[in-house]
Structure formats: C-alpha cells, structure tokens
mmCIF file as Biopython writes it, N, C-alpha, C and O atoms, coordinates in Angstrom:
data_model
#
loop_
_atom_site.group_PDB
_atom_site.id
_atom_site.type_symbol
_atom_site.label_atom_id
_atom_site.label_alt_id
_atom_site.label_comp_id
_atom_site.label_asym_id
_atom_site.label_entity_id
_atom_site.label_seq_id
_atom_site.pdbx_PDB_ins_code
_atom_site.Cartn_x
_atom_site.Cartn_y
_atom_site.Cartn_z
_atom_site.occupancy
_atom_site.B_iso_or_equiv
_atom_site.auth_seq_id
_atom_site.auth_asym_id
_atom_site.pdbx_PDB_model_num
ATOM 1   N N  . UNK A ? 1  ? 1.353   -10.699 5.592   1.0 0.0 1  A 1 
ATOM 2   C CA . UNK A ? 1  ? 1.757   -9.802  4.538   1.0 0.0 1  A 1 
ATOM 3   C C  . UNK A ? 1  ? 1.378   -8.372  4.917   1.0 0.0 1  A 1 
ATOM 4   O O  . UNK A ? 1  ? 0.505   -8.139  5.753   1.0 0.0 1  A 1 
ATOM 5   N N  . UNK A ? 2  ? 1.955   -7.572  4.377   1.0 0.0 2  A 1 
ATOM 6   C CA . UNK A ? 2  ? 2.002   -5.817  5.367   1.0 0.0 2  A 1 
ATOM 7   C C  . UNK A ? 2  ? 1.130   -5.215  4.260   1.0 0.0 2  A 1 
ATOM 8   O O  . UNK A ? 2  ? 1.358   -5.374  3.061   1.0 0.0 2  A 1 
ATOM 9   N N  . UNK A ? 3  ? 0.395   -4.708  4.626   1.0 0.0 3  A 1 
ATOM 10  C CA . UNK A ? 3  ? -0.495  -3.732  3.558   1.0 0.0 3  A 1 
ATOM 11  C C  . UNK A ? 3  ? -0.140  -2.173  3.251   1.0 0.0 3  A 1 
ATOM 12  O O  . UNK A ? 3  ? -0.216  -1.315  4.131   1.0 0.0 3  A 1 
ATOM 13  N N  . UNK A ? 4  ? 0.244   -1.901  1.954   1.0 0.0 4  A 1 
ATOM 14  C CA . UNK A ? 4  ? 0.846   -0.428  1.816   1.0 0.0 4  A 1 
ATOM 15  C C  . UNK A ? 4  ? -0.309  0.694   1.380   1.0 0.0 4  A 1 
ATOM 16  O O  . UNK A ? 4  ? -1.049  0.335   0.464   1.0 0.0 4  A 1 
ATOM 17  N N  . UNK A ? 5  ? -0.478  1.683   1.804   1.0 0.0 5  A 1 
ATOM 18  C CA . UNK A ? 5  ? -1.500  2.524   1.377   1.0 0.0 5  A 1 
ATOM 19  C C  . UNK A ? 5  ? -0.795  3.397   0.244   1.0 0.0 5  A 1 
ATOM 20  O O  . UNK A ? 5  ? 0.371   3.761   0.095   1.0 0.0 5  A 1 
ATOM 21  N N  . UNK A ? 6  ? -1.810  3.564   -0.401  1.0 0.0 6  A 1 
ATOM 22  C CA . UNK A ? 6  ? -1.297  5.341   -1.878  1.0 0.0 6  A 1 
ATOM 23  C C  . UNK A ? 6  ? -1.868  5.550   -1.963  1.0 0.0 6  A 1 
ATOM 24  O O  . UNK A ? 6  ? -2.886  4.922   -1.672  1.0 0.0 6  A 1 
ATOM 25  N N  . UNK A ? 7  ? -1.824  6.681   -2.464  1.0 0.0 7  A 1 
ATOM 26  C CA . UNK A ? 7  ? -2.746  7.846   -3.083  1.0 0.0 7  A 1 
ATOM 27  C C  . UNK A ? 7  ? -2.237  8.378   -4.570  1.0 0.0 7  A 1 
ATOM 28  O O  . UNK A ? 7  ? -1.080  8.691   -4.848  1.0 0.0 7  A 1 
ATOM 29  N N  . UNK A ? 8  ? -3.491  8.405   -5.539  1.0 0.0 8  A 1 
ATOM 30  C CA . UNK A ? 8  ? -3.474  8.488   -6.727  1.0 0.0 8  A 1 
ATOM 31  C C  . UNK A ? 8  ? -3.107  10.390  -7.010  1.0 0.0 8  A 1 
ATOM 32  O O  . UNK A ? 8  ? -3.599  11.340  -6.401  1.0 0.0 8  A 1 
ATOM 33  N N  . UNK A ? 9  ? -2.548  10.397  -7.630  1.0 0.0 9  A 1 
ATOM 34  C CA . UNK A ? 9  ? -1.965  11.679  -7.944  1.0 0.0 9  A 1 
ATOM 35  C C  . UNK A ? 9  ? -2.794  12.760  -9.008  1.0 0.0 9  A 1 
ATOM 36  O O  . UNK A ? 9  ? -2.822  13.983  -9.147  1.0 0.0 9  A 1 
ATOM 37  N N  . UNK A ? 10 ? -3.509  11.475  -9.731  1.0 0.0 10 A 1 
ATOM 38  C CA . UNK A ? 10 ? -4.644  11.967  -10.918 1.0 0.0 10 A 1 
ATOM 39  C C  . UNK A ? 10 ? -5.847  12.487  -9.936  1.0 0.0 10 A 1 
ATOM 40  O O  . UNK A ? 10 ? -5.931  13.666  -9.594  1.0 0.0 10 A 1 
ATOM 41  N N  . UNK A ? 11 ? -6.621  11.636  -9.588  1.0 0.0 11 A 1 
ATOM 42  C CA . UNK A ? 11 ? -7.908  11.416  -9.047  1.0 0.0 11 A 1 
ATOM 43  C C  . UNK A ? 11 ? -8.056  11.764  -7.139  1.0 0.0 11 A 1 
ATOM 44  O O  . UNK A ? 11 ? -9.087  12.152  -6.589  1.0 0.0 11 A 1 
ATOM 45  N N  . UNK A ? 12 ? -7.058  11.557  -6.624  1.0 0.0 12 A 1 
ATOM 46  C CA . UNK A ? 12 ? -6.314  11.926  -5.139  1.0 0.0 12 A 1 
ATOM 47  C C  . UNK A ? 12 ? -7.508  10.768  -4.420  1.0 0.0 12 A 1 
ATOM 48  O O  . UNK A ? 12 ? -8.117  11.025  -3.382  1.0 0.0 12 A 1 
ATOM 49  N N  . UNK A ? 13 ? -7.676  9.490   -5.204  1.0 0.0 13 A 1 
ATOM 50  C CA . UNK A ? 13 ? -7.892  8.284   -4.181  1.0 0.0 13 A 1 
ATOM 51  C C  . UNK A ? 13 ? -6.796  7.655   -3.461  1.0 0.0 13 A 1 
ATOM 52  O O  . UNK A ? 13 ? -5.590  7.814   -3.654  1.0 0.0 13 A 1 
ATOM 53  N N  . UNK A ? 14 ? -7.516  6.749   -2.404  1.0 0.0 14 A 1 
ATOM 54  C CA . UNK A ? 14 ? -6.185  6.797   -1.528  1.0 0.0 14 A 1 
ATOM 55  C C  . UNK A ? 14 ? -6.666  5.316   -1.597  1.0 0.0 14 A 1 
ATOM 56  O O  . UNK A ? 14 ? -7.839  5.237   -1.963  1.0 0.0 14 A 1 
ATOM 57  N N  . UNK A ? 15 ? -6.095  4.191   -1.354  1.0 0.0 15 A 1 
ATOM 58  C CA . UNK A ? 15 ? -6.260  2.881   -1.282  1.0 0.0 15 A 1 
ATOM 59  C C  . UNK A ? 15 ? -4.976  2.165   -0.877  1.0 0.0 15 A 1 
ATOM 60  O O  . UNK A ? 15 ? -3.829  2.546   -1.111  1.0 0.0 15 A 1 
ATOM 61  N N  . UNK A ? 16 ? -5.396  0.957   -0.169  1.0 0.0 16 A 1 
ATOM 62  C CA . UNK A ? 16 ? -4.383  -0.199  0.315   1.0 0.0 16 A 1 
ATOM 63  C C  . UNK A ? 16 ? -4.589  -1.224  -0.558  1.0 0.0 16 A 1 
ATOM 64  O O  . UNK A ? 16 ? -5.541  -1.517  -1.282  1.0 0.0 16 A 1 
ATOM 65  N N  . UNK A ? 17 ? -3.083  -1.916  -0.276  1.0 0.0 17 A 1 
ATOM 66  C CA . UNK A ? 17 ? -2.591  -2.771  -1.231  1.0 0.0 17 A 1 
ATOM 67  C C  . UNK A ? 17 ? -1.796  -3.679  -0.072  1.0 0.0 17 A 1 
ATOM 68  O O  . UNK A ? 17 ? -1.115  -3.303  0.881   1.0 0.0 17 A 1 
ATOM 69  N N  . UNK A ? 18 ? -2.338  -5.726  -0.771  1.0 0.0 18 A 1 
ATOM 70  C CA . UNK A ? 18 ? -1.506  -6.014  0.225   1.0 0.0 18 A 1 
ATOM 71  C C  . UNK A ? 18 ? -1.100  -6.818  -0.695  1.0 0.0 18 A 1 
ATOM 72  O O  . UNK A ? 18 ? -1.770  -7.220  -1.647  1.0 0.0 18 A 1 
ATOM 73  N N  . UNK A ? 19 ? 0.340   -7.156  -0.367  1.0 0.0 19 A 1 
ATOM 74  C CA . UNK A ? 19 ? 1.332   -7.452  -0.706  1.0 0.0 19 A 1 
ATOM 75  C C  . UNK A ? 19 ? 2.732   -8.334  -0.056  1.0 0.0 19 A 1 
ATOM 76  O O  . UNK A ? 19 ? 3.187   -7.936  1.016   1.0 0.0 19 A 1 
ATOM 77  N N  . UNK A ? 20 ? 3.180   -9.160  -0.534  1.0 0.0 20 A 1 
ATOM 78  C CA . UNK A ? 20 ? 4.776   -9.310  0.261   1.0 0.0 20 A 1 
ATOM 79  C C  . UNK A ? 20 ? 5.777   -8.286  0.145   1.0 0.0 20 A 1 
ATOM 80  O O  . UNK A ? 20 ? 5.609   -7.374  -0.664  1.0 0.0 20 A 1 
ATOM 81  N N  . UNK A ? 21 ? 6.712   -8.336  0.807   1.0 0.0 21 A 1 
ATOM 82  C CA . UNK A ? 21 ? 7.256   -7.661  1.116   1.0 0.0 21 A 1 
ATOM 83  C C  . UNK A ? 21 ? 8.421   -7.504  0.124   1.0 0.0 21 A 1 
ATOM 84  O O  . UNK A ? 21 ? 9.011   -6.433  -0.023  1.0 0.0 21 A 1 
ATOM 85  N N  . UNK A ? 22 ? 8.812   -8.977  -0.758  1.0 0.0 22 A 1 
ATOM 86  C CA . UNK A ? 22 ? 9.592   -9.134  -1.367  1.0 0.0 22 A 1 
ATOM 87  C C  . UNK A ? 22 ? 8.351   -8.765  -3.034  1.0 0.0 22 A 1 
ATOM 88  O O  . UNK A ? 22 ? 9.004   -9.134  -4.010  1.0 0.0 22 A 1 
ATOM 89  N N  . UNK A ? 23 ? 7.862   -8.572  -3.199  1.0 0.0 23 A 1 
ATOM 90  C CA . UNK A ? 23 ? 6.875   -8.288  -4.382  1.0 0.0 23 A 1 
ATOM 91  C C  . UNK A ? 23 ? 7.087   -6.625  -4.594  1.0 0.0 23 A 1 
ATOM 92  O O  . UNK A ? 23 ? 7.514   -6.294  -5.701  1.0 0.0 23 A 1 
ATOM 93  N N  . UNK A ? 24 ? 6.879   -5.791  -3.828  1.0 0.0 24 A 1 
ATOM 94  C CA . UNK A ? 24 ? 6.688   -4.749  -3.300  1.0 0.0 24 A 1 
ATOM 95  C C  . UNK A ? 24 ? 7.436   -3.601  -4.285  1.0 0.0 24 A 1 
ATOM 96  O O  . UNK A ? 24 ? 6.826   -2.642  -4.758  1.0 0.0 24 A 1 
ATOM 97  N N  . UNK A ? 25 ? 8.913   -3.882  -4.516  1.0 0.0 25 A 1 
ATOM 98  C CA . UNK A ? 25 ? 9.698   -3.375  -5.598  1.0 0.0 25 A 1 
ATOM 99  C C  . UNK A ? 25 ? 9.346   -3.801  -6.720  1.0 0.0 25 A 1 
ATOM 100 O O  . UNK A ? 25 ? 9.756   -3.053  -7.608  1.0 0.0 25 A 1 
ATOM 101 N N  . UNK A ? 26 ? 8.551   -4.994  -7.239  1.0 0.0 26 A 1 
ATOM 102 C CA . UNK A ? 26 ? 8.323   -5.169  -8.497  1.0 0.0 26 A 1 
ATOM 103 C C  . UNK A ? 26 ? 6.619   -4.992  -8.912  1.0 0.0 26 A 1 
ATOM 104 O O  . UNK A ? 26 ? 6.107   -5.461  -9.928  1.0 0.0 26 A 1 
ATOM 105 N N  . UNK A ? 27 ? 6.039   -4.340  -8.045  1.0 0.0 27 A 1 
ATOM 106 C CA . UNK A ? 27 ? 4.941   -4.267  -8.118  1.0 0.0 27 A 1 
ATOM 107 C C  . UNK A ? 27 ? 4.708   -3.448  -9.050  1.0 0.0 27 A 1 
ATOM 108 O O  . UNK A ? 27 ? 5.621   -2.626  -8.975  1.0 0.0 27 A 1 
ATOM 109 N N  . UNK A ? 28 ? 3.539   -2.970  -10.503 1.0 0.0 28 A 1 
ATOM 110 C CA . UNK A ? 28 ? 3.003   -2.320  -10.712 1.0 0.0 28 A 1 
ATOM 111 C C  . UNK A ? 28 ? 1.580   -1.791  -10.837 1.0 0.0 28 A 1 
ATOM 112 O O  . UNK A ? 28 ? 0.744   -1.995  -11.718 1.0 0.0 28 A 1 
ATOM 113 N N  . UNK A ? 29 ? 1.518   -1.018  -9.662  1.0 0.0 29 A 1 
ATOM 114 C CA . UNK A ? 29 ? 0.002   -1.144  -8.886  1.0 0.0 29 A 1 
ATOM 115 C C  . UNK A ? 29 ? 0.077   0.444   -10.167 1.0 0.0 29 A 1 
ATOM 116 O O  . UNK A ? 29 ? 0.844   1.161   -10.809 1.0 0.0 29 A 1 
ATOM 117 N N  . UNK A ? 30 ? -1.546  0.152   -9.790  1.0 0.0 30 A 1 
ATOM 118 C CA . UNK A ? 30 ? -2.240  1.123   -10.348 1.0 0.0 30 A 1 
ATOM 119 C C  . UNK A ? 30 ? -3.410  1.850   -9.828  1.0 0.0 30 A 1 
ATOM 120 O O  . UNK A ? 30 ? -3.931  1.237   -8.897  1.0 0.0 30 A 1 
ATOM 121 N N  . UNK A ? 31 ? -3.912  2.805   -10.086 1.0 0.0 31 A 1 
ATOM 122 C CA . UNK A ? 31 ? -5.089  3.017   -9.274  1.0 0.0 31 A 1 
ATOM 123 C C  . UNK A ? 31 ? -6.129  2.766   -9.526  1.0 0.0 31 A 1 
ATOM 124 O O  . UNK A ? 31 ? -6.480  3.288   -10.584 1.0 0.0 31 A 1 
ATOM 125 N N  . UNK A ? 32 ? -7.285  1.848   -8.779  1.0 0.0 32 A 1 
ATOM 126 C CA . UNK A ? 32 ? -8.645  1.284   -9.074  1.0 0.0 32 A 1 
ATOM 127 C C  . UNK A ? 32 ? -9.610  2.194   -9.269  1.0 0.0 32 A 1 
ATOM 128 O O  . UNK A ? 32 ? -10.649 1.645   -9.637  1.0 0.0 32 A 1 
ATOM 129 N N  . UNK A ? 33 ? -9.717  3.660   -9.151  1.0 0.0 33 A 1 
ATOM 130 C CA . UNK A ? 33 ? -10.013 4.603   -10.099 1.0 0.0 33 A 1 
ATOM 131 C C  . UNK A ? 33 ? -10.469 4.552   -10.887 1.0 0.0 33 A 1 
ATOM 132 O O  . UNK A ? 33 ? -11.548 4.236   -11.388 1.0 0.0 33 A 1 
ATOM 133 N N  . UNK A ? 34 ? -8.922  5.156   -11.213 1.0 0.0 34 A 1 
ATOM 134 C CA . UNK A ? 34 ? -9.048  6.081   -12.891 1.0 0.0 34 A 1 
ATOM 135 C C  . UNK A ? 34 ? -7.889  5.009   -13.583 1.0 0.0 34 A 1 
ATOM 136 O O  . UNK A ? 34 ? -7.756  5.154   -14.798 1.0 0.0 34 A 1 
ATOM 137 N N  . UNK A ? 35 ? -6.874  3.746   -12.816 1.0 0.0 35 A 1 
ATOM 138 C CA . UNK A ? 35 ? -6.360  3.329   -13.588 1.0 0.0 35 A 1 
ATOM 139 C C  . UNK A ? 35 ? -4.628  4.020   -14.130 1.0 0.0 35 A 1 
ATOM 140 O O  . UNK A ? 35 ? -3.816  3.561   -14.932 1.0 0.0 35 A 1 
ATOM 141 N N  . UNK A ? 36 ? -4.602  4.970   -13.481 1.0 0.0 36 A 1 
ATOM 142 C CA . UNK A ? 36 ? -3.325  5.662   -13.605 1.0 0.0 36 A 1 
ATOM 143 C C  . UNK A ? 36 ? -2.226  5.440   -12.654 1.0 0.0 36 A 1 
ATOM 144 O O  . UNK A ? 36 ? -2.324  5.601   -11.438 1.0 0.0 36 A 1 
ATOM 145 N N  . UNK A ? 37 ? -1.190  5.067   -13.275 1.0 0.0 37 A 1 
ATOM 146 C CA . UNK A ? 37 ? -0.073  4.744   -12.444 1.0 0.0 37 A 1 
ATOM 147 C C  . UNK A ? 37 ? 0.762   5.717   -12.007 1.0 0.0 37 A 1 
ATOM 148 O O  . UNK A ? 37 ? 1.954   5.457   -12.169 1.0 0.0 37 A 1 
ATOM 149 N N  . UNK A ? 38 ? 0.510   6.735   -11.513 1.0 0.0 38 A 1 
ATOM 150 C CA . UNK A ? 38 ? 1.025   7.960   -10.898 1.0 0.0 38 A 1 
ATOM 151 C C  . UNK A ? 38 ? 0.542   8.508   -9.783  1.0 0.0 38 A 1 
ATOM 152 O O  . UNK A ? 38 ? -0.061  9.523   -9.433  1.0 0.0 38 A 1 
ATOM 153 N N  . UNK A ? 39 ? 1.169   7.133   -9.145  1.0 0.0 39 A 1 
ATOM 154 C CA . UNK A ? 39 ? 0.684   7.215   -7.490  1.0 0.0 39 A 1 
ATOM 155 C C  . UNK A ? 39 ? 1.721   7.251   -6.716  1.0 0.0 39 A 1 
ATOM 156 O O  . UNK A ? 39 ? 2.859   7.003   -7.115  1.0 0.0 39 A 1 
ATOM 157 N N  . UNK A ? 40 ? 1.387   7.605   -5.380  1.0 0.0 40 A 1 
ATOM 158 C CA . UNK A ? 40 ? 2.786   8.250   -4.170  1.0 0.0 40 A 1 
ATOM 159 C C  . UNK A ? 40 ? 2.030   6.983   -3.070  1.0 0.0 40 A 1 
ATOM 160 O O  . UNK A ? 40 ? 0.905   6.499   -2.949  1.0 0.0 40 A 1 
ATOM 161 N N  . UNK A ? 41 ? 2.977   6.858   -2.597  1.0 0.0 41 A 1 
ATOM 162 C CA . UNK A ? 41 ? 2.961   5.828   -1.028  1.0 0.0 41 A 1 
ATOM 163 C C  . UNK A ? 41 ? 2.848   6.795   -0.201  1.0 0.0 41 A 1 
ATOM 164 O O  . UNK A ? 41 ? 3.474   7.836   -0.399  1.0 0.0 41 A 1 
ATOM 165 N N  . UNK A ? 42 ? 2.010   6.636   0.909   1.0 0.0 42 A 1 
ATOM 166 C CA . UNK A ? 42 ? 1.385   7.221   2.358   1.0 0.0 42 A 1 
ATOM 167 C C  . UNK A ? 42 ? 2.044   6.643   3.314   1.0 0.0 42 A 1 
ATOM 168 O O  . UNK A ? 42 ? 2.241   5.438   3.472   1.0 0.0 42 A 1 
ATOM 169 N N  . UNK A ? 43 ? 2.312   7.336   3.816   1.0 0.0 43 A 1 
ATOM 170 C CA . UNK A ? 43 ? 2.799   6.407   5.652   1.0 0.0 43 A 1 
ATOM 171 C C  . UNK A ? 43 ? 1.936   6.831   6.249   1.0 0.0 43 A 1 
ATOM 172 O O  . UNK A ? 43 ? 1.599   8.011   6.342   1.0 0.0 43 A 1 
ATOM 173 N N  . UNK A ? 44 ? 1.085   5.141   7.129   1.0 0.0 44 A 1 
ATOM 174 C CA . UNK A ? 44 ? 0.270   5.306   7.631   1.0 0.0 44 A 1 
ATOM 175 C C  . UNK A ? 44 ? 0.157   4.805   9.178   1.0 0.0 44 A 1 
ATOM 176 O O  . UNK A ? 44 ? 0.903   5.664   9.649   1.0 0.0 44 A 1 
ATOM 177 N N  . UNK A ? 45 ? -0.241  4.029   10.309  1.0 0.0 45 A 1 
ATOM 178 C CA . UNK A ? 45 ? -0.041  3.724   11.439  1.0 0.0 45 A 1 
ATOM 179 C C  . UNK A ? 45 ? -0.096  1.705   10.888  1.0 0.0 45 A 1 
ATOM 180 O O  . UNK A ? 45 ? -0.769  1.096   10.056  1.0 0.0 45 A 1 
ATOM 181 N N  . UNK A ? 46 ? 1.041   1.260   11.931  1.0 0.0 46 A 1 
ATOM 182 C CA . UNK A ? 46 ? 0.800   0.318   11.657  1.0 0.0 46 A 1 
ATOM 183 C C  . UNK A ? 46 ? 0.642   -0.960  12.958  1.0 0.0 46 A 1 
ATOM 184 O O  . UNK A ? 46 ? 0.500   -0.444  14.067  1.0 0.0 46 A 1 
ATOM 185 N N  . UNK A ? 47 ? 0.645   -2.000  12.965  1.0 0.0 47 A 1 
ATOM 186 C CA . UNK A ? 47 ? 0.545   -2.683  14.850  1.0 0.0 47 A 1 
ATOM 187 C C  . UNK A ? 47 ? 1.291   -3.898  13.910  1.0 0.0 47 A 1 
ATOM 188 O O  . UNK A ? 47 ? 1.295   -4.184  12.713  1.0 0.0 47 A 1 
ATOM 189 N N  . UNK A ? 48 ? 2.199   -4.686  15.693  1.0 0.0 48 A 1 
ATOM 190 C CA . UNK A ? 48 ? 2.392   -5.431  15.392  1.0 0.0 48 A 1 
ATOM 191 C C  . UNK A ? 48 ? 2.179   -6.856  16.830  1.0 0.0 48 A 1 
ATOM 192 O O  . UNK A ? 48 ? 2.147   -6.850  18.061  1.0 0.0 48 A 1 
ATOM 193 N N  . UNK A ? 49 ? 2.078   -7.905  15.732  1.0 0.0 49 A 1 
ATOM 194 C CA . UNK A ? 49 ? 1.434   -8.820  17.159  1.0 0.0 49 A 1 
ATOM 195 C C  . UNK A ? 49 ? 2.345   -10.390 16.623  1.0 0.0 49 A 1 
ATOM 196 O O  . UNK A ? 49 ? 2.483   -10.993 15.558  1.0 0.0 49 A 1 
ATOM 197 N N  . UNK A ? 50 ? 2.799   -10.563 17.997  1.0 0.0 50 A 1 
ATOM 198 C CA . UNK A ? 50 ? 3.983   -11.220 18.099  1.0 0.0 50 A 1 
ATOM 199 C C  . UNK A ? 50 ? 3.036   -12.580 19.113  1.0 0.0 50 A 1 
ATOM 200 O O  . UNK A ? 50 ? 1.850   -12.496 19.429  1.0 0.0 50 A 1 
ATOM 201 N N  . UNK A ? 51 ? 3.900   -13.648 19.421  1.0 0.0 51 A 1 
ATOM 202 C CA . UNK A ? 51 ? 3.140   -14.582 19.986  1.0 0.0 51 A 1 
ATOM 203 C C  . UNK A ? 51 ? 3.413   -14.674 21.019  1.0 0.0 51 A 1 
ATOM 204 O O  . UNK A ? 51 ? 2.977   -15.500 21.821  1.0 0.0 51 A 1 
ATOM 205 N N  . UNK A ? 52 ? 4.387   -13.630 21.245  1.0 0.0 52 A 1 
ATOM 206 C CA . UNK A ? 52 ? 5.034   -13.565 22.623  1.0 0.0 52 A 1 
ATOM 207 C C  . UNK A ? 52 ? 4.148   -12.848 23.649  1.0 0.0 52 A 1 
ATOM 208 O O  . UNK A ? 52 ? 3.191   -12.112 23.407  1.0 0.0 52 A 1 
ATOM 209 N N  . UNK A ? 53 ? 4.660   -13.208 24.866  1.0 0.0 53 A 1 
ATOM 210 C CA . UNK A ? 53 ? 3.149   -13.261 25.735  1.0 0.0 53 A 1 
ATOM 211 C C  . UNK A ? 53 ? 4.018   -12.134 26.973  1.0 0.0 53 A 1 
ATOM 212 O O  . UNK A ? 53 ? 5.003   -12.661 27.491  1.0 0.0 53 A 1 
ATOM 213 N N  . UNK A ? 54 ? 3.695   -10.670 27.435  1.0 0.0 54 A 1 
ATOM 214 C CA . UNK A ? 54 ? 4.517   -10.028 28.279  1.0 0.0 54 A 1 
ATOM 215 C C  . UNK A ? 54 ? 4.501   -11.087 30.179  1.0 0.0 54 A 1 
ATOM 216 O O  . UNK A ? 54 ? 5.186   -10.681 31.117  1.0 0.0 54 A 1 
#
C-alpha cells in the first residue's frame, strides 16, 4: 500500500498516511493535530522494489 504525505493548512503539520490506492479518493483524512480537514497533499520521493532480479 503507497503512503501519501500532507500538510495541514491550519497548524502546517505534515504527516503520512497509508492507504490503498483505491481508498484514496474516498478518504477523509484529517489532521492528527488540530483535527482540521484543510489539508494539501505533498509530493514526496518515493522507491520501488520489484522481485525482479537485474
């Protein structure tokens, strides 16, 4: 499952959230804060690891 980072718009905490991918649009996250749902998504660095072997 891919973990999304935000940042709270009230309080300017920043926190990850993990999640499916298919959840993601119906999510209503909030911030563990202050509790306010007037938060922005961060793009942040991400890796990916496959089982495939070079």
């Amino acid at each position: 499952m891919p973990t999304y980072e935000f940042r709270c718009s009230a309080c300017r905490k920043t926190f990850a959230v993990t999640m499916k991918v298919a959840d993601f649009d119906r999510a209503k996250i909030k911030c563990p804060r202050c509790g306010k749902k007037d938060i922005n998504q961060v793009f942040s660095n991400f890796s990916v690891k496959t089982s495939r072997k070079s």
